[in-house]
C-alpha positions as CSV (number, residue, x, y, z in Angstrom):
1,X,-20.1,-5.7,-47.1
2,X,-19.8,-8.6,-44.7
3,X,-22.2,-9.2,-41.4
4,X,-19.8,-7.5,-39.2
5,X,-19.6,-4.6,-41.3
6,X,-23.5,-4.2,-41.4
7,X,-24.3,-4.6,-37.8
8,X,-21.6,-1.9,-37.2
9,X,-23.2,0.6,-39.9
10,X,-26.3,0.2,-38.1
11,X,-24.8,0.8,-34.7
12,X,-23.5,3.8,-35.8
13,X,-26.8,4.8,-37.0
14,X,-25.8,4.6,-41.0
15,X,-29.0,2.9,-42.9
16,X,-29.5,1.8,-45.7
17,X,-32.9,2.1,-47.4
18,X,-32.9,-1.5,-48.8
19,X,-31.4,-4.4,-47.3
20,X,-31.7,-6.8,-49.7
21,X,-30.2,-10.1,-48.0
22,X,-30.3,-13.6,-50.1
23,X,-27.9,-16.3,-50.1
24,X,-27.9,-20.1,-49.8
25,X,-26.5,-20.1,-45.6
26,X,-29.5,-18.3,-43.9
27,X,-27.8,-17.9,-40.5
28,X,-26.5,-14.1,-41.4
29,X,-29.7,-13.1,-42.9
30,X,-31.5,-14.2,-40.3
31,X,-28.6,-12.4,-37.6
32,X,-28.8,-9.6,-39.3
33,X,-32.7,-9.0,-40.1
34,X,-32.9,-9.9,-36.1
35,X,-30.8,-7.0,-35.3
36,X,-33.0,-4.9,-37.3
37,X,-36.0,-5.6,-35.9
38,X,-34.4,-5.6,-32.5
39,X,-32.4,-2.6,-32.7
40,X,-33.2,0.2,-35.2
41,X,-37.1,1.4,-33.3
42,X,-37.8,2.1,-29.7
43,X,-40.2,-0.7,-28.1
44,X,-43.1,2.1,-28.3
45,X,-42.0,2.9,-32.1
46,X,-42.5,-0.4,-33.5
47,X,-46.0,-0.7,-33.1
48,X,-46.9,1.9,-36.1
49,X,-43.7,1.5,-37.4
50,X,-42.6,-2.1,-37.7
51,X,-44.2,-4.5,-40.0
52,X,-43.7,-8.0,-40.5
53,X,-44.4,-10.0,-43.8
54,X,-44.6,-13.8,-45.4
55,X,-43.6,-13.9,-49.4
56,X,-46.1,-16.8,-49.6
57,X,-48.8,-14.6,-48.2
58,X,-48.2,-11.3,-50.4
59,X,-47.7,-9.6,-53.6
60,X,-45.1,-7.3,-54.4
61,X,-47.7,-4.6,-54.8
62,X,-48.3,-4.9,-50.8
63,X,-44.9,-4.3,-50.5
64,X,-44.6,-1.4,-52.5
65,X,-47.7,-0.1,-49.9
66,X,-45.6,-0.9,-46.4
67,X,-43.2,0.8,-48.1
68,X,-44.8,3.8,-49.2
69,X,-46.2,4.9,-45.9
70,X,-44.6,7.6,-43.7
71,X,-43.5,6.5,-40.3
72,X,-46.0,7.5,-37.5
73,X,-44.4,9.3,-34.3
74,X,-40.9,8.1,-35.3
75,X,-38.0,8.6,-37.6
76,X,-37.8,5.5,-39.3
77,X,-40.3,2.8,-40.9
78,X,-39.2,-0.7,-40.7
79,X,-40.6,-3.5,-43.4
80,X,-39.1,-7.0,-43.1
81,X,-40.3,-9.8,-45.7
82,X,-39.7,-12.9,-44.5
83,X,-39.1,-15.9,-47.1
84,X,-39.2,-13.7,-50.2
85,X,-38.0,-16.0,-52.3
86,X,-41.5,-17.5,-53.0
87,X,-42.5,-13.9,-54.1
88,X,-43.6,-14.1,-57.7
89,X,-42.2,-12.1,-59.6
90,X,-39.9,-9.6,-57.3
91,X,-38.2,-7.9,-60.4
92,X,-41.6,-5.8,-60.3
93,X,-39.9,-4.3,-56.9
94,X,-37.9,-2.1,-59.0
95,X,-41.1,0.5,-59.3
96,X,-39.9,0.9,-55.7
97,X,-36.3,1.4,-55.6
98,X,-36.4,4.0,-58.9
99,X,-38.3,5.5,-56.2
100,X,-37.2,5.0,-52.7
101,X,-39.0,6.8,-49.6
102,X,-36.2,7.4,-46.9
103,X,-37.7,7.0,-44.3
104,X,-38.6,3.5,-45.1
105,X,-35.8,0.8,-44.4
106,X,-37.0,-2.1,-46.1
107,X,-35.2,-5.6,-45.4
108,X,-35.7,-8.2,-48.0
109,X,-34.6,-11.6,-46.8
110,X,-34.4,-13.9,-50.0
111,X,-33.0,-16.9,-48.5
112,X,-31.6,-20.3,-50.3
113,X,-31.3,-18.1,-53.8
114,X,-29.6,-15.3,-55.0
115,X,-30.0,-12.3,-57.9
116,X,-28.4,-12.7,-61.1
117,X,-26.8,-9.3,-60.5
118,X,-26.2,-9.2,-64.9
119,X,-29.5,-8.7,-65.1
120,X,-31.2,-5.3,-64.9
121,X,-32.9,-5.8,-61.6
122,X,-29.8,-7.2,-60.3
123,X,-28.0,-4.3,-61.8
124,X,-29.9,-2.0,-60.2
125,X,-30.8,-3.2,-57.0
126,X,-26.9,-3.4,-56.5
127,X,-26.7,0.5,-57.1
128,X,-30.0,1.7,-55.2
129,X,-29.7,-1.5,-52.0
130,X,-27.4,-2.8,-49.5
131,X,-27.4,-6.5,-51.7
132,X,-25.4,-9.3,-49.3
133,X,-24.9,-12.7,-50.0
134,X,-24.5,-14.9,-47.1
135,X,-22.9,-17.9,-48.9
136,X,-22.8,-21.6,-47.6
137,X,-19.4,-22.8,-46.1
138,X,-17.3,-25.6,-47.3
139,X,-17.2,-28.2,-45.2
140,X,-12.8,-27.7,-44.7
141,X,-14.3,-23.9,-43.5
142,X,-16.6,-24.8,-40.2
143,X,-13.9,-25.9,-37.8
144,X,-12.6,-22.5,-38.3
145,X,-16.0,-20.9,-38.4
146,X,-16.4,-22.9,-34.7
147,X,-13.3,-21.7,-33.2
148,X,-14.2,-18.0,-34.5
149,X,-17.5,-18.3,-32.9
150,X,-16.5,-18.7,-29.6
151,X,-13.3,-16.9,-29.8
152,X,-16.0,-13.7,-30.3
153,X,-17.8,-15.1,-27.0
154,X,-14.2,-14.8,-25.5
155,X,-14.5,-19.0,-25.5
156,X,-12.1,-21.5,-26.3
157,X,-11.9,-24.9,-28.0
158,X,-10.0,-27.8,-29.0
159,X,-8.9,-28.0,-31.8
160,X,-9.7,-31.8,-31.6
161,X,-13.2,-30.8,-30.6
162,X,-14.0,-28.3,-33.4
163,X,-12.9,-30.9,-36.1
164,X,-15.3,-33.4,-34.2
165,X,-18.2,-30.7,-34.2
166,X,-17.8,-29.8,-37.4
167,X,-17.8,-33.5,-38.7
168,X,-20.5,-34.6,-36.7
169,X,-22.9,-31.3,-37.3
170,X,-22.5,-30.7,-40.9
171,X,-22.4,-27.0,-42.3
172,X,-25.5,-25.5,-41.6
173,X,-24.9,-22.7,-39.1
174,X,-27.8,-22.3,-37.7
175,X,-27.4,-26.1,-35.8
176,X,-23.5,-25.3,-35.1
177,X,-24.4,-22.3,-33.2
178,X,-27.4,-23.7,-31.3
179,X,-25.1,-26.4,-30.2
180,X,-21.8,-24.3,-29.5
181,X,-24.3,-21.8,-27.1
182,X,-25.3,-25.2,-25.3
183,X,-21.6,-25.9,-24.7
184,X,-21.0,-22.5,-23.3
185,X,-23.6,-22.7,-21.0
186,X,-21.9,-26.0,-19.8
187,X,-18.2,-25.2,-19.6
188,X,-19.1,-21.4,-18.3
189,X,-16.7,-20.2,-16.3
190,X,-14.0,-22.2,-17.4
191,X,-14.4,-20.9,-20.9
192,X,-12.6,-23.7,-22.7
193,X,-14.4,-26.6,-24.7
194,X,-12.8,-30.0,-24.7
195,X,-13.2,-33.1,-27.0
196,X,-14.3,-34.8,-23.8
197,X,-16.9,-32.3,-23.0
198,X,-18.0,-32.5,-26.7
199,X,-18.2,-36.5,-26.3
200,X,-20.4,-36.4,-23.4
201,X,-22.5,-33.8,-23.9
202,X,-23.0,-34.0,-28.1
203,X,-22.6,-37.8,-28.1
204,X,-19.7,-37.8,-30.9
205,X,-17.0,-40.1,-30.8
206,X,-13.4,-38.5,-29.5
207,X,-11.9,-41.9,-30.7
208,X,-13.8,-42.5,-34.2
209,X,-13.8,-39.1,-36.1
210,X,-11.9,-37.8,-38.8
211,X,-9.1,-35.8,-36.7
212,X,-8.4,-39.1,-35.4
213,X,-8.2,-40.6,-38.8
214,X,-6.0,-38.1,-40.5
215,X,-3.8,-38.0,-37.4
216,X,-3.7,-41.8,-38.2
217,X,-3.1,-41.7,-41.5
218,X,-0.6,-39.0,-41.1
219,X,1.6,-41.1,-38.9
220,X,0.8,-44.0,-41.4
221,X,-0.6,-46.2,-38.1
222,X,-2.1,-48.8,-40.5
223,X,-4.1,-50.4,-37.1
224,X,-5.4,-47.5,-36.1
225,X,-6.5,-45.9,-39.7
226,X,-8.5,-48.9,-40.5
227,X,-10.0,-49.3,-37.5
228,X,-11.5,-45.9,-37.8
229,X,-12.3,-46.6,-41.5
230,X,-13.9,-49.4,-40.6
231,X,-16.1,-47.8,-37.7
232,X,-16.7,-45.0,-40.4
233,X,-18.2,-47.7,-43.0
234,X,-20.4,-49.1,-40.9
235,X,-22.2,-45.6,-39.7
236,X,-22.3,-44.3,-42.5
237,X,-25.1,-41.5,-42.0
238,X,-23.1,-40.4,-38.8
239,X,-19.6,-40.3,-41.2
240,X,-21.0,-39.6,-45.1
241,X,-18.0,-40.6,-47.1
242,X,-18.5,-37.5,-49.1
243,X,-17.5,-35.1,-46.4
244,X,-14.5,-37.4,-45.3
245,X,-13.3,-37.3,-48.4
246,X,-13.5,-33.9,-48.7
247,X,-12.0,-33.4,-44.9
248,X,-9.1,-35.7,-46.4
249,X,-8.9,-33.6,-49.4
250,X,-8.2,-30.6,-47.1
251,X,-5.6,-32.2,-44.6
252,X,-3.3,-33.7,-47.7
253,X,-3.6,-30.4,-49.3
254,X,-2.2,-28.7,-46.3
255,X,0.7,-31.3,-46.4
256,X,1.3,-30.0,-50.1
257,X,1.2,-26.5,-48.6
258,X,3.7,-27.7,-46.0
259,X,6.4,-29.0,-48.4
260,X,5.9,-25.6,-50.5
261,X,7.4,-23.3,-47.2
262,X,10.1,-21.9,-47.3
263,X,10.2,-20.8,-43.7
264,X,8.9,-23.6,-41.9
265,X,9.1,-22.1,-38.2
266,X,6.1,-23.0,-36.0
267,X,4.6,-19.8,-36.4
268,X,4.6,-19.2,-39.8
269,X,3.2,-22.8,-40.6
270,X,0.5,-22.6,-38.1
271,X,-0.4,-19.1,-40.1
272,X,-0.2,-20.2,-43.6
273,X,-2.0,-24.4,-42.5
274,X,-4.6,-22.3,-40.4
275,X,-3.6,-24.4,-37.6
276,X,-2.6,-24.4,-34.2
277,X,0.4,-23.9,-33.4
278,X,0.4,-27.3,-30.8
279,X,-0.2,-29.0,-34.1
280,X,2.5,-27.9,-36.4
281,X,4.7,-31.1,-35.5
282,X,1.8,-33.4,-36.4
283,X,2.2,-32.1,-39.5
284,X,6.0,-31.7,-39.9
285,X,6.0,-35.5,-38.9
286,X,3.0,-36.5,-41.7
287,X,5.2,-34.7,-44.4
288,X,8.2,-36.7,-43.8
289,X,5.6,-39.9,-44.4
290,X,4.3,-37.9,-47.5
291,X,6.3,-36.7,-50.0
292,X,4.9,-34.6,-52.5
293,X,4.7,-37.3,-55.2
294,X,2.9,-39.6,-53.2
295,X,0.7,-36.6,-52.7
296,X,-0.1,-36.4,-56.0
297,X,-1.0,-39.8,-56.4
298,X,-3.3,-39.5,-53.6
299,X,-4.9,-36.5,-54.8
300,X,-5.5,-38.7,-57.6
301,X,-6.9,-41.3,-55.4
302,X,-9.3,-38.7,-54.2
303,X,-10.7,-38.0,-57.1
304,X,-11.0,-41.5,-58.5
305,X,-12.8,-42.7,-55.5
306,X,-15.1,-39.4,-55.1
307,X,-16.1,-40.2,-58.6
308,X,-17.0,-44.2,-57.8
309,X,-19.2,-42.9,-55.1
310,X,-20.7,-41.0,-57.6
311,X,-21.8,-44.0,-60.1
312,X,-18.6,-43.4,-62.1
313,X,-16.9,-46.9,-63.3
314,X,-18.6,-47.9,-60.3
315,X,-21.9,-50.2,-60.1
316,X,-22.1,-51.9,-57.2
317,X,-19.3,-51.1,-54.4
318,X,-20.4,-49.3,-51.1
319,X,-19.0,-46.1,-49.9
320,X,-17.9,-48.1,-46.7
321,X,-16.3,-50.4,-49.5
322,X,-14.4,-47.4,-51.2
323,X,-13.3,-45.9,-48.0
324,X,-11.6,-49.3,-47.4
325,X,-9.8,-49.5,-50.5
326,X,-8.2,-46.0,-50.5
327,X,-7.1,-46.1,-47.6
328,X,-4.9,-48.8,-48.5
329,X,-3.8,-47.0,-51.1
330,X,-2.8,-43.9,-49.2
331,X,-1.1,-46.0,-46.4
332,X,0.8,-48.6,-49.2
């Protein structure tokens, strides 16, 4: 089940015993164990019935105990452990969930791991538990994430802006969403989020990021792609060059994708690219400067220079360095 799925099960008053949540992105385990706590128990229930725990402070016997006690004046018994993964030993939990109380629900928040589900706790916990995995995004994935966000908020955004968000804030969701409820509060009632509003208020460049650079390189503007690459290898901890290349990675794939279309009306490119619609000329007008062989060799480029960051056949050149020389070889 996804988060949206869960927090709508719960609304509708469908609980699991076990919610056992791990999972490297701890944003939805930490939404969802939230809305628990929140949501399930009156105010005057949780008192008796609500218990909060620390995996670093306990055992998994003391578990087993919240667990095992009947709820006082209420329907439900609520046991959240917090931080499970430095539980010793949580496979012994299993004495538990052969033998579940009902009217326990006991939330299990195992955050930056997961379960090897082949094995027989896995196995099992899979049949007797709720088990989600909130999974990290890929970096290609968050200016979509953004934009779905605040579309849920009934907010809009650039798509300009996202990009610059999502290039400037990383992938940890936690930090995205902190920052996109500060914007909201700022734009209010005008419920649209500009790259302007994003430069002044975040402090990111609407002139050096990387939706300026691969609108640069799309339109093969050799001035303006190395003067971005340029800005970009001399900051490099605001601009890694492992997350540009993998942003680059992304916008000549979709070019690929592009040439692959049959139909190639705006809307059906803006569905397949994941785009808007605004944008679908930008990329029409790349892929006339890219044809698909030259995309090949630049995927090859990719790789090769992804690799020389790494050490390979590489022992001395900077990442600003690399950046440099592949971008001459995309625009030449």
């Amino acid at each position: 089940m996804n988060y949206k799925e869960i927090i709508s099960e719960i609304k509708n008053k469908n609980f699991h015993p076990v919610y056992f949540l791990m999972g490297e992105e701890p944003f939805y385990i930490d939404k969802i164990t939230d809305y628990i706590s929140k949501n399930i128990l009156l105010p005057e229930e949780k008192e008796f019935n609500q218990t909060i725990l620390y995996g670093k402070d306990i055992e998994v016997a003391q578990i087993i105990a919240e667990a095992k006690q009947f709820p006082f004046g209420a329907e439900k018994r609520v046991v959240i452990i917090k931080e499970a993964q430095n539980i010793k030993n949580i496979e012994e939990l299993e004495v538990y969930t052969d033998n579940l109380l009902p009217s326990t629900i006991l939330v299990i928040c195992y955050k930056y791991k997961k379960l090897d589900k082949r094995k027989k706790f896995g196995k099992n916990l899979s049949k007797k538990a709720l088990l989600f995995e909130s999974k990290k995004l890929y970096d290609n994935q968050v200016p979509y994430w953004i934009v779905n966000y605040l579309s849920e908020k009934e907010f809009q955004i650039e798509e300009k802006a996202a990009f610059m968000l999502a290039e400037f804030l990383g992938n940890q969701l936690s930090n995205i969403s902190n920052e996109l409820d500060k914007l909201i509060l700022i734009v209010k009632n005008d419920k649209k989020i500009t790259a302007e509003i994003v430069e002044k208020n975040i402090g990111i460049s609407k002139d050096y990021n990387i939706f300026e650079f691969q609108q640069a390189l799309g339109k093969k503007d050799i001035l303006s792609s190395n003067r971005i690459a340029n800005h970009f290898a001399t900051n490099p901890k605001n601009h890694p060059f492992v997350v540009t290349l993998g942003m680059l990675f992304s916008y000549f794939q979709k070019l690929m994708t592009y040439h692959s279309l049959k139909d190639k009306s705006k809307a059906n490119v803006a569905s397949v690219l994941k785009i808007n619609p605004f944008f679908v000329q930008q990329y029409s007008s790349a892929a006339r400067n890219y044809s698909q062989t030259k995309l090949f060799n630049i995927f090859s480029f990719l790789k090769q220079y992804d690799l020389k960051s790494k050490g390979v056949n590489n022992s001395s050149t900077k990442d600003g360095d690399l950046l440099k020389e592949l971008v001459y070889k995309i625009l030449h």
